[in-house]
C-alpha positions as CSV (number, residue, x, y, z in Angstrom):
1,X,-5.4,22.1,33.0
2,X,-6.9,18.5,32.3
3,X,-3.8,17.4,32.4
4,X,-2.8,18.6,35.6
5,X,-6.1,17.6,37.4
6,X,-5.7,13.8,35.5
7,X,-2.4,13.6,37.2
8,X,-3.3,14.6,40.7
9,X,-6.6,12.7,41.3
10,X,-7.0,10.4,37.5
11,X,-8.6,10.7,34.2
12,X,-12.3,10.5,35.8
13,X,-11.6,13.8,36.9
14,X,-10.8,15.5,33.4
15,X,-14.1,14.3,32.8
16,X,-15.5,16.3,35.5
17,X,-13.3,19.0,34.7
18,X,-14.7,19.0,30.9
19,X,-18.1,19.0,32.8
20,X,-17.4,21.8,34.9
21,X,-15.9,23.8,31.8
22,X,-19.7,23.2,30.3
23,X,-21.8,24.6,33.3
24,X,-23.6,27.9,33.4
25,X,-24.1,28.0,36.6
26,X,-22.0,27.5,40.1
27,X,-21.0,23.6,40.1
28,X,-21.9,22.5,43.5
29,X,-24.9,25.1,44.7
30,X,-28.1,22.9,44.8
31,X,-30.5,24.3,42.5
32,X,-34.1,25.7,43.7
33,X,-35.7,22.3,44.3
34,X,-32.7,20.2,44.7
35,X,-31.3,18.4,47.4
36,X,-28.3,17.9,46.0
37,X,-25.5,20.3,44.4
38,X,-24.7,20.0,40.7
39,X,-21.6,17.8,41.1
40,X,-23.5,15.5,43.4
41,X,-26.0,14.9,41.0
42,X,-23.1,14.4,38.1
43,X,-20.7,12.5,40.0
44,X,-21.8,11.5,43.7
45,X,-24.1,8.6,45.1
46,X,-26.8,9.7,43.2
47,X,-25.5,9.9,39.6
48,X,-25.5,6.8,37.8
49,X,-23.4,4.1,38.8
50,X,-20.6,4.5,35.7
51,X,-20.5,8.0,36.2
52,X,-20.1,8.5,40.3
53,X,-16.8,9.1,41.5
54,X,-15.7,8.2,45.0
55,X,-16.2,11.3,47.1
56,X,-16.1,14.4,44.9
57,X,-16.7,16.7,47.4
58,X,-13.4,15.8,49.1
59,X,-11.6,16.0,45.7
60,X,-13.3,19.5,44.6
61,X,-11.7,20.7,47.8
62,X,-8.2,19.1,47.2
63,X,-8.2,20.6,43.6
64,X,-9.3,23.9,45.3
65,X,-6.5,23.8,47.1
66,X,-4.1,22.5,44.7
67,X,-5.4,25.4,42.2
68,X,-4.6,28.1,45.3
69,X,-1.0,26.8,45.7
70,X,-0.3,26.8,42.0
71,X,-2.0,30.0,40.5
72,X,-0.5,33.8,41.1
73,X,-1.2,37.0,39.0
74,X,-5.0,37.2,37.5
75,X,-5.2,33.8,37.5
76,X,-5.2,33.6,41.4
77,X,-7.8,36.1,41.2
78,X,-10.4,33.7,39.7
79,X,-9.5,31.3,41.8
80,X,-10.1,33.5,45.1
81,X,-13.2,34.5,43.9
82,X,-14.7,30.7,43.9
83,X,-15.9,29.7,47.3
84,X,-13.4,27.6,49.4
85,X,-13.4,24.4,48.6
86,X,-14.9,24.6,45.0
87,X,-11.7,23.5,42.8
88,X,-14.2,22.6,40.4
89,X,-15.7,26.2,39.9
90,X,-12.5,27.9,40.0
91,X,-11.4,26.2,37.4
92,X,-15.2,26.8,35.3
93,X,-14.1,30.5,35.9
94,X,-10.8,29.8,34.2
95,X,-11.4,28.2,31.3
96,X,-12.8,30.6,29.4
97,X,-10.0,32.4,30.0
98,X,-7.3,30.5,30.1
99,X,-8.0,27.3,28.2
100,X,-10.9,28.7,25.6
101,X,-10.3,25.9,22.9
């Protein structure tokens, strides 16, 4: 799965797939208290400058999407389950699965 997501958007986003994979919780609902979601605060405006990638909100969406074209069986199940547009948490509920190493 890394690889995959490396070769569609680069390796900054195995990174924040590896991240994703570590998460107990949804990867882009804003906790109590929060303004911003959980991927914000890792990788948007106000993460620090060496970790923020350049829009993840657009590329969570486009890895959504590129994980709904490519997935059938079970495995398109988990990814249906994840709210449109969160690539990122489909993948979280994936991994444990699929890629458990």
């Amino acid at each position: 799965m890394e690889d995959f997501v490396s070769g569609l958007f680069g390796d900054r986003w195995r990174e924040a797939v590896r991240w994703a994979a570590g998460q107990d919780h949804n990867t882009s609902d804003a906790e109590p208290g929060r303004v911003y979601s959980s991927l914000q605060e890792a990788y948007g405006q106000s993460a620090d400058m060496s970790d923020q990638i350049d829009n993840p909100d657009e590329m969570n969406n486009q890895l959504c999407s590129a994980l709904r074209s490519t997935t059938d069986g079970t495995p398109s199940t988990y990814v249906d389950n994840a709210l449109v547009g969160n690539g990122l948490e489909a993948q979280r509920s994936l991994h444990p699965t699929y890629d458990p190493s």
